[in-house]
N, C-alpha and C positions, 0 to 999 in steps of 0.2 A: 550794687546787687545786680547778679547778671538774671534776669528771669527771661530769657531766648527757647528756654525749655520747656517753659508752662504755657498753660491752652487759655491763659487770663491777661487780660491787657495790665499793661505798668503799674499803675493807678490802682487797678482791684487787689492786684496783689500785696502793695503796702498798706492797703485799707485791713487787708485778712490779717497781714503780721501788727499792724495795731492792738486791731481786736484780739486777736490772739492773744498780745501780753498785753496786756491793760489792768489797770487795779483791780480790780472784780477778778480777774481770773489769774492775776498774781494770786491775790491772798488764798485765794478757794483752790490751788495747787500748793499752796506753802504752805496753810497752816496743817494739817496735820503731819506734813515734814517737818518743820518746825518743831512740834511737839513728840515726835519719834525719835528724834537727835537728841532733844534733850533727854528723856528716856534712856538712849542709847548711852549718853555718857555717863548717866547717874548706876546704870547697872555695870559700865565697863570703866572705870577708873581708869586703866591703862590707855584708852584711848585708841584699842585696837577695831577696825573699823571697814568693811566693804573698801571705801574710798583710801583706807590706809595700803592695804593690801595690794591695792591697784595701782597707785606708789610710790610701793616700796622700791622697784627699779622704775624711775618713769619714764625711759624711753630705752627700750632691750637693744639686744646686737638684731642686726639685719639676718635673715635665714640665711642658714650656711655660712655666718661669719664667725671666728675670722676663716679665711681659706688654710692656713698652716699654724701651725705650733709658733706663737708671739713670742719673740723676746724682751719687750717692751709693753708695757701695761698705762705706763701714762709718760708725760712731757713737759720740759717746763721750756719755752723758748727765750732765748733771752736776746733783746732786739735791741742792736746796737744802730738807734735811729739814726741817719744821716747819714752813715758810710764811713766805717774807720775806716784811714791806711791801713793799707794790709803790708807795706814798707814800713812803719814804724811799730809792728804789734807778733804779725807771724810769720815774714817773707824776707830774709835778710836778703841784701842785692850788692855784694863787694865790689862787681862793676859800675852802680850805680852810681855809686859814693866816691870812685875813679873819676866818672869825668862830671860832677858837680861843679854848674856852670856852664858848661861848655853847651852848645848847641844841641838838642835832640834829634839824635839820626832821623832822617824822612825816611828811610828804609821804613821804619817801625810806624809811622802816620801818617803816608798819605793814603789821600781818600780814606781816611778814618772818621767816623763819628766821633767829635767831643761837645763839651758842653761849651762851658762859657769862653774854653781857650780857643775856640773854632775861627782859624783865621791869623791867629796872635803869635809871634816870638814865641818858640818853643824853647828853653833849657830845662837840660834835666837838675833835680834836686836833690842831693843826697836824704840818707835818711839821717835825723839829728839825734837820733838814741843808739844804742851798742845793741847787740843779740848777745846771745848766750846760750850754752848747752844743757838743761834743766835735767835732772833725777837720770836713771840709771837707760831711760832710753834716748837720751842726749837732743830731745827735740830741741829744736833754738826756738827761743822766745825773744821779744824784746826786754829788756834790763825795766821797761816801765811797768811790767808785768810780775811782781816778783813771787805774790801769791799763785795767780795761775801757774807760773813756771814750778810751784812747788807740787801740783798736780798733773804736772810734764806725764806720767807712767799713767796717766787715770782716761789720759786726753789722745783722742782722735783728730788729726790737725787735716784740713782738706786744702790745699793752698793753688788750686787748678780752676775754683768755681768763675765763672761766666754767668752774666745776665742782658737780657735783651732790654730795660729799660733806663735810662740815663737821668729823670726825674725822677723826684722823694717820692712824689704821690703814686705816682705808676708804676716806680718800681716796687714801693712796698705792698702793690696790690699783687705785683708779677708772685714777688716771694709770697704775702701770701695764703694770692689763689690760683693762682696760676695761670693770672689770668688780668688782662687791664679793663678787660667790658666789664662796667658799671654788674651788680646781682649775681655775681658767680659766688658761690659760698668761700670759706675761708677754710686752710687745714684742721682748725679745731672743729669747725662746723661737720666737715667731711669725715674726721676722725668719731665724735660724736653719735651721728650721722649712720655711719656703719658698726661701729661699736658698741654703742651705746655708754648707758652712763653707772657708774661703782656708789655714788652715793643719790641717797634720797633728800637731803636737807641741805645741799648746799650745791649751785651751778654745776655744770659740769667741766665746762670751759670760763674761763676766771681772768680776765685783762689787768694792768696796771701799769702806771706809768711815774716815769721820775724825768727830771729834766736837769739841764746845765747849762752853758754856754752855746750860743749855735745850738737853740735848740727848736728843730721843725715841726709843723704843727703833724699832728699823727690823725685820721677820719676815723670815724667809726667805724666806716665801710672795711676796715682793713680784717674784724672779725664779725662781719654781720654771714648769717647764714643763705642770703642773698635766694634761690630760688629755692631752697627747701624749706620745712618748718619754722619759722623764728623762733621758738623753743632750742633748737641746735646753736641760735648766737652766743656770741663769746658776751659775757654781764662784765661791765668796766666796774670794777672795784674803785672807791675813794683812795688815795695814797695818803690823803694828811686826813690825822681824824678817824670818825668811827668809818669802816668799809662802805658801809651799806646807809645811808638816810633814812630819815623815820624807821627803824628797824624796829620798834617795841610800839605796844600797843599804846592806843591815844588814854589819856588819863578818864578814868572810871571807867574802862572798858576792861572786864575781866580775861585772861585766854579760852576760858571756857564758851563765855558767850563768843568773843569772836568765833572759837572752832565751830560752835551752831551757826553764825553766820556763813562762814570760807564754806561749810557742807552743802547748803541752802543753795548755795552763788551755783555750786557745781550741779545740784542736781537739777538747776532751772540750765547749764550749761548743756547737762550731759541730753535733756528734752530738747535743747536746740539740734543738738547735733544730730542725735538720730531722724531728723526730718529734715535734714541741710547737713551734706557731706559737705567740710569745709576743713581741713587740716589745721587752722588756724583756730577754731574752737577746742580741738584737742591740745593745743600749745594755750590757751587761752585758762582750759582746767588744769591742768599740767603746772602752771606758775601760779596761778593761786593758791596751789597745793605748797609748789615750793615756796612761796613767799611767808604762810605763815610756819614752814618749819622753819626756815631759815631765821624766823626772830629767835629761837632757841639756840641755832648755830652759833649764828655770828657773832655776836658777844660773847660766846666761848669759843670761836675762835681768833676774836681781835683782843683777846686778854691774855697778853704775854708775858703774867706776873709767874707762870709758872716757866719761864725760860729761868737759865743759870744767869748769873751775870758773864760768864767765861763765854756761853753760846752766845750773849750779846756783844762781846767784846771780839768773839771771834767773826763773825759778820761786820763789825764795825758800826752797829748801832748804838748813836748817840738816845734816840729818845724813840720805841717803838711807834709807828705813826703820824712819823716828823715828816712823812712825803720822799724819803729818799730809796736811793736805788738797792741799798742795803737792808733798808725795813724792808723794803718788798719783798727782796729775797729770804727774810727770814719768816714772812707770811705765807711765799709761797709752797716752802720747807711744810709749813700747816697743811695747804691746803690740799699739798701732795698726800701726804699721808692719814687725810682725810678725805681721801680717795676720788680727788676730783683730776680728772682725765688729762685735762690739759690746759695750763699754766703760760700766761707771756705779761713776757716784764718789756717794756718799751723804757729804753734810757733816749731822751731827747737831747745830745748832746755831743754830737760826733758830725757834725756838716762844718767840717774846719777851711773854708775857702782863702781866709787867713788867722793869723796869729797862731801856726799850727804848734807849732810848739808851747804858747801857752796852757789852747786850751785843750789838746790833743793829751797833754798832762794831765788838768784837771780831770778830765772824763775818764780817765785812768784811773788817776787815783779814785774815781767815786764807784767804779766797776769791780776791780780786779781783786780786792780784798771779798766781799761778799760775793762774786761769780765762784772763786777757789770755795771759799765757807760753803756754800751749798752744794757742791760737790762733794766735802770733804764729812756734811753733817748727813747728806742721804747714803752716804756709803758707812757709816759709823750705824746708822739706825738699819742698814741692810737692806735700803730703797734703791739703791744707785743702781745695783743689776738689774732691774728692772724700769727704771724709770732713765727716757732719755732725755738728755740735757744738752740743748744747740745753743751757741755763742754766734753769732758774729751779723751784719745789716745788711742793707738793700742793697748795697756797690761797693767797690772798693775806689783808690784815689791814686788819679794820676802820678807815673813818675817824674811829671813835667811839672817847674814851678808854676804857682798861679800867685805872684806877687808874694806874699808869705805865707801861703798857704799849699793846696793841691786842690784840684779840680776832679768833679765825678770822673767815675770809670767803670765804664760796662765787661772790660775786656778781660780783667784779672782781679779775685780780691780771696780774702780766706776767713776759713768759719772754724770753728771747733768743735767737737762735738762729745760727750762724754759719757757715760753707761749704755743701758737700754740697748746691750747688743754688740756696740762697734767695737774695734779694735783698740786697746789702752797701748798710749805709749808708742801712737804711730803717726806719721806722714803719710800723704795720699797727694799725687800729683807736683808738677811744678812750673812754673812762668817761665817767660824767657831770663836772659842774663840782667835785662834793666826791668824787669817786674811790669812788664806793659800787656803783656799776654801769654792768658794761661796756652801753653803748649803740649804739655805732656796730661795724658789721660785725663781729659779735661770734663769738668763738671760743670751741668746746664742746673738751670732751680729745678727743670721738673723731674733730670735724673735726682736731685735730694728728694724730693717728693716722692718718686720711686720708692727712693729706698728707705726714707720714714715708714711709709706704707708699709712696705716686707718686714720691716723690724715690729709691725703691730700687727702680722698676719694678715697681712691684709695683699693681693694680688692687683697690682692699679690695672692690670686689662680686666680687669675684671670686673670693678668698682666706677660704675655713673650710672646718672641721673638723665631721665629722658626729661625734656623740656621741648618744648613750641618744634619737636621734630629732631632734635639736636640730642644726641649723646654727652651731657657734660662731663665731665672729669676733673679731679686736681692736674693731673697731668696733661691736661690738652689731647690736641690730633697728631703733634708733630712726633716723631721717634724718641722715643727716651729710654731708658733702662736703669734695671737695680745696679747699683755698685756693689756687687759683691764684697770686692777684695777690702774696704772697710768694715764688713761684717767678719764678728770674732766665729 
């Protein structure tokens, strides 16, 4: 507690917030609160309430947002942890696959940053899957993709992206916040943040994760809300099991009494705060609000007994809240249309340094059937135009062999992207001839961030956070821009 502002020594001042809250003058504040709640619920059945009203959105859009007409209202990201090839997924390379084996030009690597192959015998590696021309705008996909290729006409392919971090950790912080210093918020947080939030009983930003083979550990910090309210953090969902722990009330505890208690908690909250500005006491009543709606939510919304079995078969879930990357996406299909903002699925299963061809498969196959299904189920329910949908990780992977594998790569890799505005049915950018670097109209993470941003109305010069003197941003200081010509 900082008290550099008050005209009482240290000591005084923890003695006064003692006495302040102390049993005596709890209860002689409480009890006729206590007894006005309950009052209040026995005349209002419905449970409509001062504190409900206050609520009902609990944290609005920022003044003047968004700046333009949004074409995207929520997000669901889908985080392919560890760095697919973007040579065995969405980058065919016919040169590459020519001189497989043979030495990799130094034209193309010196003085280049690599990771582990820094110093080492370079050959190039062919790619060990086929491409192919998917639906009527002939995008090439790889043959291990055969769902996503069936949503070829749906899908915005960016195959020019660049990133400045070459580590999991740093780079999944670069994607994202745009940022590797430790407390800079995260895109959901920022999204949040300036938009605020569509429902009152359920987070507004929603995490989850599934894993595979090579699978890297993922921080919390990747959606922590880092210098802004902690109310704006992303809430990591359970994947196996019920979402959310102790979710229902303790045994012999009615929801009523509790509601008298959660009101009690707030109104001894809302007396702190108006005698101590502290943002963290309004995120403090804010989640106690949401935690006991949320026991009503989430078990209707982790009861998947109203799915078809055709929707379960078409995601490829074997057993709803088996932990896998296809439950998720069919939770997330929930959570979207239970108007929660923005959605990320973490697949830990794509850092293939070897066995790429094994396990470069598996993670295929545990992606690419349920990535296509939730495309194919928010576009049937009339979410898709509105809701945008990003594919792809933190790096893409060398076209040099790493033993039987491939190695990070900062320089080239590709994402997809889907509704929520962008172009169906198109390519954007492209590498050189062996897939080492992006060359044409190339894409930085904070031009993506850009243009996330414009597609939610939102203007990134326009949008930061003043902190210890510093303007933060999703996008940084350095130059970046909207990509238009991916916008429909």
């Amino acid at each position: 507690m900082n008290f550099s502002n008050q005209n009482i020594p240290p000591a005084a001042a923890i003695r006064s917030r003692v006495n302040e809250w102390s049993r005596r003058t709890f209860l002689s504040k409480s009890f006729a609160g206590i007894g006005s709640f309950a009052l209040a619920s026995m005349l209002d059945p419905s449970g409509t309430r001062a504190a409900d009203a206050a609520t009902d959105h609990p944290w609005p859009a920022l003044d003047s947002f968004p700046h333009h007409a949004p074409k995207a209202k929520r997000i669901v990201h889908l985080c392919m942890a560890g760095g697919p090839s973007h040579l065995e997924s969405l980058d065919p390379k016919p040169e590459l696959d020519r001189i497989n084996g043979q030495p990799f030009p130094d034209s193309f690597t010196k003085g280049e940053q690599l990771a582990q192959l820094q110093g080492s015998k370079l050959l190039a590696r062919k790619s060990f899957v086929k491409f192919k021309k998917w639906g009527k705008s002939g995008l090439e996909i790889s043959e291990l993709f055969p769902h996503i290729g069936s949503i070829a006409d749906d899908m915005c392919v960016i195959r020019s992206m660049q990133t400045e971090q070459i580590n999991h950790d740093t780079a999944h912080a670069f994607m994202n916040t745009g940022s590797i210093i430790k407390g800079r918020p995260s895109m959901g947080s920022w999204l949040l943040y300036g938009l605020g939030a569509e429902t009152a009983n359920l987070p507004g930003y929603v995490v989850m994760t599934s894993s595979g083979p090579g699978a890297q550990p993922v921080s919390a910090r990747q959606w922590s809300a880092g210098v802004l309210p902690s109310k704006f953090q992303g809430v990591a969902f359970q994947s196996k099991g019920a979402p959310v722990h102790y979710i229902g009330s303790p045994s012999g505890v009615c929801q009523s009494t509790q509601r008298q208690v959660v009101d009690e908690v707030q109104r001894l909250n809302g007396m702190l705060s108006e005698r101590h500005f502290d943002p963290e006491i309004a995120t403090r009543i804010a989640q106690y609000e949401m935690a006991f709606k949320m026991q009503s939510a989430v078990p209707e919304l982790a009861d998947m007994s109203s799915e078809t079995q055709q929707t379960l078969d078409d995601y490829g879930v074997k057993r709803p809240g088996d932990g896998s990357f296809a439950s998720n996406c069919l939770l997330a299909r929930r959570l979207l249309e239970r108007g929660v903002r923005f959605v990320q699925l973490y697949h830990r299963g794509w850092d293939h340094h070897s066995n790429l061809e094994k396990n470069f498969t598996i993670a295929a196959n545990a992606c690419d059937q349920p990535s296509a299904a939730l495309v194919k189920d928010l576009k049937q329910r009339g979410l898709l135009e509105d809701t945008l949908v990003v594919w792809g990780g933190e790096f893409g992977r060398t076209p040099m062999a790493q033993g039987s594998g491939r190695d990070h790569h900062i320089n080239a890799f590709s994402i997809w992207m889907a509704g929520g505005g962008v172009k169906p049915g198109f390519s954007y950018g492209a590498t050189d001839e062996l897939g080492y670097r992006s060359v044409e109209n190339v894409v930085s993470v904070h031009d993506l961030h850009a243009t996330m941003l414009h597609l939610f109305g939102i203007d990134y010069q326009r949008f930061s956070e003043k902190f210890q003197g510093l303007d933060l941003s999703l996008t940084g200081v350095e130059p970046c821009r909207v990509v238009h010509d991916v916008i429909a």
